[in-house]
C-alpha positions as a Markdown table, in Angstrom:
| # | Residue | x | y | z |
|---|---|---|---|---|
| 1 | Unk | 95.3 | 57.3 | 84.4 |
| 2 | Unk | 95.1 | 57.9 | 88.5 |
| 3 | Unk | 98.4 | 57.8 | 90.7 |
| 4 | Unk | 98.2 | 57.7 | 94.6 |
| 5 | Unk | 101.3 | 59.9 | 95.4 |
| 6 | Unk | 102.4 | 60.7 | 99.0 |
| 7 | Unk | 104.1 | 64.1 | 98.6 |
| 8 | Unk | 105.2 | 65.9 | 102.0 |
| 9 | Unk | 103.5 | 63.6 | 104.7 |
| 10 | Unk | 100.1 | 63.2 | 102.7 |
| 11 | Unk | 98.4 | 60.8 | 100.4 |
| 12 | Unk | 97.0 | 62.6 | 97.6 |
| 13 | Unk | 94.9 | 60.7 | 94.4 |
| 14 | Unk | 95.7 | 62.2 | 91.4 |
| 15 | Unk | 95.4 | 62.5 | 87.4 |
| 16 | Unk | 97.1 | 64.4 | 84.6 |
| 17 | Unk | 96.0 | 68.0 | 84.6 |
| 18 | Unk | 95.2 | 68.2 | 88.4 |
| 19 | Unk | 96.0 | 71.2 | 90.2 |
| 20 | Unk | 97.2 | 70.7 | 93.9 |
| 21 | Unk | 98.0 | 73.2 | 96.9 |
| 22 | Unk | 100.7 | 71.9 | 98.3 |
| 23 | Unk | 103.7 | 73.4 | 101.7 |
| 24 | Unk | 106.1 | 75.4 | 99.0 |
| 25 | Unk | 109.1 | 72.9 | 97.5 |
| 26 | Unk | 112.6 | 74.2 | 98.5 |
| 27 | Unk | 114.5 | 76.3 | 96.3 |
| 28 | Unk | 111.5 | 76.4 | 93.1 |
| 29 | Unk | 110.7 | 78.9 | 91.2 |
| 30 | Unk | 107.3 | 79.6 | 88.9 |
| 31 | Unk | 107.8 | 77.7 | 86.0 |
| 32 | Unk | 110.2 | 74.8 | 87.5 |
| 33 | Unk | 109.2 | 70.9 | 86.6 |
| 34 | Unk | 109.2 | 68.5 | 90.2 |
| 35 | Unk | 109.3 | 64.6 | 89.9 |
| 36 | Unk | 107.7 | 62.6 | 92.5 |
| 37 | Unk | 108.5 | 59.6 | 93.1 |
| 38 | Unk | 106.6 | 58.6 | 96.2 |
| 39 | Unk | 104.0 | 56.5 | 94.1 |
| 40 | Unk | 101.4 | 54.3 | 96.1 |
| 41 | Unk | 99.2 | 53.1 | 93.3 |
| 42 | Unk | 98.9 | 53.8 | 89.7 |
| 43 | Unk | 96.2 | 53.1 | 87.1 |
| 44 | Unk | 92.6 | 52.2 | 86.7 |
| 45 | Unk | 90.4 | 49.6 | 86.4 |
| 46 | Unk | 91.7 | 46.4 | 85.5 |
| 47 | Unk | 95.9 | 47.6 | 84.9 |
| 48 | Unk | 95.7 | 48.5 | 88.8 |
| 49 | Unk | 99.5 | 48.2 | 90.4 |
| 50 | Unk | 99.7 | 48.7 | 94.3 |
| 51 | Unk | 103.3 | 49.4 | 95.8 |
| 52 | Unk | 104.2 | 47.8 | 98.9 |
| 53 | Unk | 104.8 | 50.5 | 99.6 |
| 54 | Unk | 106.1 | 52.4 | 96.7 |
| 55 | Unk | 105.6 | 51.1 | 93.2 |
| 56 | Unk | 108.8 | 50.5 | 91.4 |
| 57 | Unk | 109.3 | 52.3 | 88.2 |
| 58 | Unk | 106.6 | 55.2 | 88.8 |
| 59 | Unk | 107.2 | 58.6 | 88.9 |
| 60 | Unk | 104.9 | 61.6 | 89.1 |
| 61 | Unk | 105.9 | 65.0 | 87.3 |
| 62 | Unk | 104.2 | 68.1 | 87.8 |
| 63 | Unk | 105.0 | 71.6 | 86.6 |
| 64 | Unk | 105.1 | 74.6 | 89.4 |
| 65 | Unk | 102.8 | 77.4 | 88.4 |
| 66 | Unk | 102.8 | 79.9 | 91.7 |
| 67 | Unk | 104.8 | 80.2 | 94.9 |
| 68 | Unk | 101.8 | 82.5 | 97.1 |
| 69 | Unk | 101.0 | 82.6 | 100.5 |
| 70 | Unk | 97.8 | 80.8 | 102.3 |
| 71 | Unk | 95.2 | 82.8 | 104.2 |
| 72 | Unk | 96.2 | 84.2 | 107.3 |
| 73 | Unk | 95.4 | 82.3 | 110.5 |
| 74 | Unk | 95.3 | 84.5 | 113.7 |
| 75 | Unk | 96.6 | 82.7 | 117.6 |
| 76 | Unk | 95.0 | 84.7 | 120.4 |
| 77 | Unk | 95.5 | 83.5 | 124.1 |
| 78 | Unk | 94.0 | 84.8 | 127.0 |
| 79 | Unk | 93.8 | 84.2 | 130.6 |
| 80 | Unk | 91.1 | 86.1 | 132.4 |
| 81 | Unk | 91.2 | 89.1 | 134.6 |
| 82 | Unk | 95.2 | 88.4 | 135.0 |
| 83 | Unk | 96.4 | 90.9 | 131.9 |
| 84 | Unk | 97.8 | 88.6 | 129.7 |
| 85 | Unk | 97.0 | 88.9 | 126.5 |
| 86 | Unk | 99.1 | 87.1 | 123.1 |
| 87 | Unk | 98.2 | 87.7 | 119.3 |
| 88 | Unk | 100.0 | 85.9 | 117.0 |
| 89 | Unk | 99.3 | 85.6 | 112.9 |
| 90 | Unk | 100.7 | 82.8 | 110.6 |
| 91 | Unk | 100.6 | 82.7 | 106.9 |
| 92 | Unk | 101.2 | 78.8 | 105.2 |
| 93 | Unk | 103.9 | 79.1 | 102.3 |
| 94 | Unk | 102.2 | 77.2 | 99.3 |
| 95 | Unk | 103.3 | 76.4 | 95.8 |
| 96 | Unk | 100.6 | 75.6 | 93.0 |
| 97 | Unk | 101.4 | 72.4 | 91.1 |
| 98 | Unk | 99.8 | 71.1 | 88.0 |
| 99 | Unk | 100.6 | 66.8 | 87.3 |
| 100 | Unk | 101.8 | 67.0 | 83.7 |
| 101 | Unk | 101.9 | 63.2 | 83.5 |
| 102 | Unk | 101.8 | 59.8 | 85.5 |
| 103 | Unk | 104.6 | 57.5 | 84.3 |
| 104 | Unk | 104.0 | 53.7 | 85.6 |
């Protein structure tokens, strides 16, 4: 079974055992279980059932397995022959999920 989900601003299509990168979830831990229950669309073929906009019922779980950091982006500005010089690095706090199941 697929699920459309939207989790923190994007649409992601999913199915059970999936493993996301997704912004880190406030406050969870390795180990933790998160519900979602921004569900667009859920099932396949012929048992299709599309939200408008959120399917009533439907719920996403998914099972945290790392908090980690992205890779490092670096920010350099420059403005010619004035001196001015800015580095800046930034590293994405992420969380690894893995959907257990898609209940519709």
């Amino acid at each position: 079974m697929k699920a459309t989900i939207k989790i923190q601003g994007k649409q992601v299509t999913v199915s059970e055992g999936d493993i996301l990168f997704v912004n880190r979830f406030a406050g969870s831990n390795a180990g933790d279980s998160v519900e979602i229950k921004d569900v667009l669309m859920v099932g396949e073929g012929e048992g299709v059932k599309f939200g408008s906009p959120l399917v009533d019922g439907a719920s996403v779980s998914a099972k945290v397995l790392e908090n980690k950091r992205g890779k490092k982006i670096v920010i350099i500005k420059k403005k010619r022959r004035k001196g001015y010089q800015r580095k800046r690095g930034h590293r994405q706090e992420l969380s690894v999920i893995k959907i257990e199941s898609i209940k519709a």
